[in-house]
N, C-alpha and C positions, 0 to 999 in steps of 0.2 A: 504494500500500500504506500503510494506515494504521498509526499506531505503536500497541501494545500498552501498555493504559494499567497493566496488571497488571505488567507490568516495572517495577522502582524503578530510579530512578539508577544507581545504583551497577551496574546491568545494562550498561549504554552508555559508547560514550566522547566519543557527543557531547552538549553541553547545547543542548536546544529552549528557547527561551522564549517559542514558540508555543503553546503547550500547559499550559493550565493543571495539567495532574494531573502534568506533567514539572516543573515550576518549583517545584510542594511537594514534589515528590520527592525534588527537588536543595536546596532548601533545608532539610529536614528532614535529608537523609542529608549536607549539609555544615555545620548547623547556624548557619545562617547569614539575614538578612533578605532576600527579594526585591528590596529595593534592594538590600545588598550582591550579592547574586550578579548581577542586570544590570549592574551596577556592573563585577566580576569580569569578566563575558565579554565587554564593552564595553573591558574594557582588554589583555585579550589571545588574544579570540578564546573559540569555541564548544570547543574542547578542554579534557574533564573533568582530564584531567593538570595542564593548563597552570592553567587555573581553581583545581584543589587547590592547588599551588606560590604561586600568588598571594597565595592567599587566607592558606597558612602564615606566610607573610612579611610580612605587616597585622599 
């Protein structure tokens, strides 16, 4: 089953960064650079929760 490119981020709790139309999604809706955000889930996992908390704390 393929992911729905029509969902935004903010739809899911987890972050793809397979997907290119996921990765602007996520960095749009957390305002943040594609390196930050691989950055982000390279240091505590694909969880959109955990990723938020991270990223507040930078």
């Amino acid at each position: 089953m393929s992911d729905d490119p029509k969902k935004t981020g903010l739809d899911r709790k987890l972050i793809s960064l397979d997907e290119p139309h996921e990765i602007r999604s996520w960095t749009e809706s957390l305002d943040v650079t594609e390196e930050e955000l691989r950055a982000a889930v390279a240091a505590v996992g694909n969880s959109a929760e955990k990723v938020r908390e991270y990223l507040r704390k930078k």
